[in-house]
Each structure stands twice: as structure tokens, then as C-alpha cells.
N, C-alpha and C positions, 0 to 999 in steps of 0.2 A: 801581494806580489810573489810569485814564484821564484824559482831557485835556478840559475844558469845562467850565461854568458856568450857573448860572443867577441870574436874579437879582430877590429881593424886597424892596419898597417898603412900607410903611408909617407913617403921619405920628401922632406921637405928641403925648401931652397931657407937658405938662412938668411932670407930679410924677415925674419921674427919682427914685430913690430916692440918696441921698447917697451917694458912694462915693471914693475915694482920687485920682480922677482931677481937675484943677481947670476941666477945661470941661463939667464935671458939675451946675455948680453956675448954670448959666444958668436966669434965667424967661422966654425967649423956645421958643413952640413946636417941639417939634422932631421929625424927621422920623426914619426908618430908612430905607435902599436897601441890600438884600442882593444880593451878588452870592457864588455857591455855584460846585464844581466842576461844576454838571449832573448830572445824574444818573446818567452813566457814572462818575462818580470821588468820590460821597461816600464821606468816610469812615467808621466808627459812627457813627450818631448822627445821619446828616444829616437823617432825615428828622423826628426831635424837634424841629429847627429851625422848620417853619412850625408844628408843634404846640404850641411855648414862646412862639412871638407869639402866635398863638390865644389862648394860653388866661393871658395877661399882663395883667392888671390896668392894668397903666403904658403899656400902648399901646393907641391908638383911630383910628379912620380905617380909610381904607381902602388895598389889598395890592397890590403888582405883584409876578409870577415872571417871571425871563429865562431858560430855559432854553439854554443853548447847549452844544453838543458840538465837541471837536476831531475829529469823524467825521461830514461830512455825508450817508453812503449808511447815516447809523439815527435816520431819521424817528420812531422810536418812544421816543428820551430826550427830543423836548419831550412828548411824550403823557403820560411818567410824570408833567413836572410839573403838569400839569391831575390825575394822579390824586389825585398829594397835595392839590392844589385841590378835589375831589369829596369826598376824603375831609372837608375841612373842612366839606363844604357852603355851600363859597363861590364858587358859579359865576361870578360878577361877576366874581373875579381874572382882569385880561388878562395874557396870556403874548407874550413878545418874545423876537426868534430874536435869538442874541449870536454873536460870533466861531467861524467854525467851527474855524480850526487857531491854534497858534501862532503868535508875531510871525515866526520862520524857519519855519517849517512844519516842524518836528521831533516830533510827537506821540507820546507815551508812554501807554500805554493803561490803565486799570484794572479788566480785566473778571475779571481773577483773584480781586479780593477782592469787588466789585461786582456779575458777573455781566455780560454783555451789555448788559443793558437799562439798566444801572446802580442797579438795585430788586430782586439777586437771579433776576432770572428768573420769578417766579411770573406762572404765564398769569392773564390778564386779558381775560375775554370783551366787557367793559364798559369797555376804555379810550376814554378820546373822543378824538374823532378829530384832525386838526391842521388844522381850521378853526377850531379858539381862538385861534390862534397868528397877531398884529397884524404887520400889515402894517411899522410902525414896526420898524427895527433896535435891538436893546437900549442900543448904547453913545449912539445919538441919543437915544433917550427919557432915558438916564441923564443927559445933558448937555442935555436939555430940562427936566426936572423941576429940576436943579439951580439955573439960570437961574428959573423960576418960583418958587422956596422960596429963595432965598439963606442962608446963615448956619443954615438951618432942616434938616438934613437931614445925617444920620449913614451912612455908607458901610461894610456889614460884609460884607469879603469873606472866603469861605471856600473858594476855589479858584485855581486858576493865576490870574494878575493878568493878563490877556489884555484883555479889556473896559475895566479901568479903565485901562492902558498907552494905548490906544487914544485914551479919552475924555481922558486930556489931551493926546494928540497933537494930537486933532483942534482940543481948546477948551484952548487953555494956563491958562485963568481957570478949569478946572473946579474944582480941588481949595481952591482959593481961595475958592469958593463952598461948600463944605462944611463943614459943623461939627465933625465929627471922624469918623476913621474907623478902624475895628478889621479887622484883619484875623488868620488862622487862616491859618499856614504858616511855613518855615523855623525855623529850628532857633538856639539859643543855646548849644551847648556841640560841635559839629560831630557831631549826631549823626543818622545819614541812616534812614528808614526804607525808600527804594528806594534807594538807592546808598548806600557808606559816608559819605557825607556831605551827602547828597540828602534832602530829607524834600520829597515829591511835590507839593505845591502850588508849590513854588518850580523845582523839577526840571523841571516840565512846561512852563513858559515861562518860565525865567531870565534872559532879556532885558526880561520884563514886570517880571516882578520887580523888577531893576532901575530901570526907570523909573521905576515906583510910587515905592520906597524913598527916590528922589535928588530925583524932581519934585513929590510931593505935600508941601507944607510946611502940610499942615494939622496938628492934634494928632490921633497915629497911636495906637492901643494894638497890641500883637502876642501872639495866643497861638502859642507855639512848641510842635514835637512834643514837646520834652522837657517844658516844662509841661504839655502835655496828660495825658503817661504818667503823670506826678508826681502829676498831679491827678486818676487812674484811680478808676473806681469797682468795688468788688468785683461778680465773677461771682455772688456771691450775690444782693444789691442788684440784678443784672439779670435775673436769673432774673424777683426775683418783679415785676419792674418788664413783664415784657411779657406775667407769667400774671396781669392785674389783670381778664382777661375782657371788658374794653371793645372796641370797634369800633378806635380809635387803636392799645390793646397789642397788637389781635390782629392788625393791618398791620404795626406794625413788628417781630413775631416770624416775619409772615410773610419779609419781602425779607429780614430779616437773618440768614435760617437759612444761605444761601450764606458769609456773611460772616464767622459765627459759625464755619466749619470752616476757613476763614485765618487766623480771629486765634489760633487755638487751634494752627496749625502750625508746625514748629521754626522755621523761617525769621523770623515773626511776631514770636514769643516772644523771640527773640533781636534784634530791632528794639525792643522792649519796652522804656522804661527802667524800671529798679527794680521788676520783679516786673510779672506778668500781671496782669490783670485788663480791666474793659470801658472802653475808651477812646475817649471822647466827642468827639474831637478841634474840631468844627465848632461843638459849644452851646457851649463856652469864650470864645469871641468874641462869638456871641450874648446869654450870658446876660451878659459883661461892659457889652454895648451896652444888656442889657434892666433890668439891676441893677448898677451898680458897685460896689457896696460887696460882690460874689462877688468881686472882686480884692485880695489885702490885699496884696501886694507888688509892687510894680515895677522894674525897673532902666530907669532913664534915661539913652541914650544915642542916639549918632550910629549909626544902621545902613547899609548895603547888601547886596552880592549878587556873589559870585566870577562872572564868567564865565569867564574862560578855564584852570582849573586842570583838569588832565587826573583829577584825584581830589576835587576839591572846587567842581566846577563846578554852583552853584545852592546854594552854601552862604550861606546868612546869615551875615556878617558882625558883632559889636557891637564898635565903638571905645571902649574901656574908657578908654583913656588919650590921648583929641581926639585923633591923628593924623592922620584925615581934614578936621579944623577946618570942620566943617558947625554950623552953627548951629540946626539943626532938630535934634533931639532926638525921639527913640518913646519910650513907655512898653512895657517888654516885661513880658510877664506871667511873674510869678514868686512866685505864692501864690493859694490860692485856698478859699472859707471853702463847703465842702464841705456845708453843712449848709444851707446857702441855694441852693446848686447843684443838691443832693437835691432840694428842695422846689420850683425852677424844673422839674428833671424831670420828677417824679411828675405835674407838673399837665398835663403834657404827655398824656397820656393817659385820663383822665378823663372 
């Protein structure tokens, strides 16, 4: 998986549905701000992301994407994200160029499982062009809208933490202004899916990482790779989930034909915890931000992020026993009520 980001906004009506989190339980309006790998390094699934907002009951307003790539000679991964914008039929969404490389400039790719373009590859005669793409910088508008919505506005990242490192470099009062934020990466049992200890959202800028983990003292939730595999949906369930004949199923069996021949390879399989199947890794975080109560378990603790181990360098940390003595606490995801998860899915395509 490659290195980038993109990143979607949406400002929600506060019937949140009840869930195990306790800043769930707010009646002040509340926002979404998605920030994703880009489209070079979704993982499955990314693209049910803007499909599971679409088509959400519990959210209303209107959408930002920030596409960014850690490659800027491929002008064509912010294009994707206008596609998945066309495909909604939501031309209005503006798109915003976000950090091109990591905080050292060390970029790891993900065209192996992604493809190039980060969509698989399939040609696109009708992609639009990158006059969509706003003048503004992502991690400024991220730290502009913040500022305009205070307290109002949930942050789900599902890619290298590059943008959001950034945004509170730049604004130390960012995460301070946010109401909670979910993110999708690193790992709770040291299990890597690019390195043996690596699981590639944390891999690809593990200095962001860090920052994110130590500086954001807002309430975090975390879905890790090992939750994600745990939480696998069977290859049957996918099958028929992308032969449902829709416009939506028949996009996302297109890009994900590339990706379907990596997950199914030894290599994959064996990054796999607990048995094959389709691993949604990016809606885990979304559907927890879109519906809490898809989260039945969590473990509460102090996190961070190894840098310097020559075998476990971008591994998440969880302090089980306070030895870090941080008083900021994540909720890391560690359950998940599969039957509400399906039905977040399914509508995804529709």
C-alpha cells in the first residue's frame, strides 16, 4: 500500500445512534472530517467509505474529499477522488490537495495491492479532470473548518497520519477543537501486515503516527489490523455484496478485481489474522464514527508508536500496565456487532 491521503467532511445531525463510547452521548451538532490513505493505498473497502456516508441516515450536510498522495508525478489519484465523487452524483464535493510525502520523506508505496492509480487500474475515459481540486491546502482547510465548528466535528482517519501531524503542528489548539476522533491503523497484538510488525497506515509515516497518538488529547477510538481481520467478512458475503447489479456494486467489483488477486495471495493470507476472508479494514472506523454501538468492546488505554526498533519500528504500542503515565487514554477497538456492520454495508451500494 502506498503512501497519501485524502480527506472527507461531513456535518452531521446529532441523532448518533447510542453506542459504548461516552462522547456519543452529546446533543450538540456534530460534524465528520475524513482523512483516508488517497487513493494509492486504500485498503478493501475504501471505497464503501464515501458510499456508507451516502447512504447514512445519521448524517446530513454537506462533504469535503482531500485527496493527497505521497507521489506527486500522479496527478491522476486526486482525479480518482472526484470519481468516487461522480459516482455519488455529488458534484458540489470540493476536493483539496493534502501532504505530498511523509514527515522524513521515506515513502512506501501501495501499488501492489491497489494498483497505480490506487482504483485498481481500470481505464476511465470520463475521469474529470483536476480543475476540481481547491486552491486551499487540505491540512489548512482541516484547521479552518475546525476553528469554524469547534467541539462540532469528528476526525476519521484512515490513512498514514501525515495531515493530521501537520495540523497540529501547525495549530497546537487543533485536536482541542475536535470532538472525537477515530482512526483505522496500527496494530494491538504486534502484528504487521507490511513488516513483521508494521501494519501500513502507521508504517508509512510513523513519526506522524506518533504525533497524532502523544498530541491529540481529544477522545480517540482505534481500529487496529488485528480487529479489522477479526472482524473479516466471509468471501461469500462479498461475492454477492458486489454481484447486487447496482451502478455502486458494479465500481466496486470493478477496482477491486486488482486487489481481490493480493488478498487471495500467500503472502496476504498469511498477514491474515484468523482465517481469510474480505477485510474491510477502513469502514471499521467509519461505521464506528457512523454508528457506535457497531463497537461492543474496547480496551482503554495509553498508546503510542515505536520509532526506533530496527523490527518493530511503526508498531503501536498499548500500555496495559500505566508505564508511560499519560493521562489521555484511546479506546482501541476490540469487538464488533457484525450484523449492524452487514447492514452499514449493504446500503453502501444500493
Amino acid at each position: 500500500m502506498a503512501a497519501g491521503a485524502w480527506l472527507l467532511a461531513r456535518f452531521a445531525s446529532h441523532k448518533m445512534a447510542a453506542g459504548i463510547f461516552p462522547c456519543q452521548t452529546s446533543n450538540a451538532p456534530r460534524g465528520t472530517i475524513m482523512e483516508n490513505r488517497g487513493v494509492t493505498e486504500q485498503f478493501t473497502g475504501e471505497t464503501s467509505l464515501p458510499l456508507m456516508i451516502s447512504s447514512s441516515p445519521l448524517l446530513t450536510g454537506c462533504t469535503m474529499w482531500v485527496p493527497f498522495s505521497h507521489d506527486p508525478a500522479k496527478p491522476r489519484l486526486l482525479q480518482d477522488g472526484r470519481r468516487k465523487d461522480f459516482l455519488l452524483q455529488e458534484t458540489q464535493i470540493p476536493v483539496f490537495r493534502g501532504a505530498s510525502t511523509a514527515i522524513l520523506g521515506k515513502n512506501i508505496r501501495a501499488s501492489d495491492f491497489h494498483g497505480v492509480d490506487g482504483l485498481g487500474d481500470v481505464p476511465d475515459p470520463n475521469a474529470p479532470g483536476l480543475e476540481f481540486i481547491q486552491k486551499e491546502h487540505a491540512v489548512d482547510a482541516m484547521n479552518r473548518l475546525a476553528s469554524e465548528y469547534p467541539g462540532k466535528i469528528s476526525l476519521v482517519a484512515t490513512g498514514p497520519l501525515t495531515n493530521l501531524a501537520l495540523s497540529v503542528r501547525m495549530d497546537p489548539t487543533f485536536p482541542q477543537k475536535l470532538y472525537s476522533l477515530y482512526i483505522m491503523g496500527g496494530n494491538m497484538e504486534s502484528r504487521g501486515n507490511t513488516t513483521a510488525c508494521g501494519e501500513f497506515n502507521f508504517l508509512a509515516d510513523p513519526e506522524a503516527a506518533y504525533i497524532v497518538l502523544n498530541d491529540y488529547l481529544c477522545t480517540t477510538y482505534i481500529a487496529t489490523w488485528e480487529h479489522s481481520c477479526r472482524c473479516k467478512l466471509p468471501w461469500e458475503w462479498y461475492d454477492k455484496w458486489v454481484n447486487m447489479g447496482t451502478k455502486k456494486s458494479d465500481f466496486i467489483k470493478k477496482i477491486y478485481a486488482h486487489s481481490l488477486q493480493y488478498s487471495r495471495s500467500e503472502k496476504e493470507e498469511k498477514a491474515i489474522v484468523d482465517g481469510p476472508g474480505f477485510v474491510s479494514c477502513d469502514s471499521y472506523a467509519m461505521a464506528a464514527a457512523i454508528d457506535g454501538s457497531t463497537v461492543t468492546k474496547v480496551i482503554e488505554c495509553a498508546v503510542t508508536v515505536e520509532l526506533s526498533g530496527t523490527f518493530t519500528r511503526g508498531m503501536m504500542v498499548l500500555d496495559l500496565i500505566d508505564d508511560l503515565k499519560k493521562k489521555n487514554k484511546a479506546f482501541v477497538m476490540n469487538g464488533c456487532d457484525m450484523e449492524k456492520f452487514k447492514i452499514l454495508m449493504e446500503s453502501t451500494v444500493k
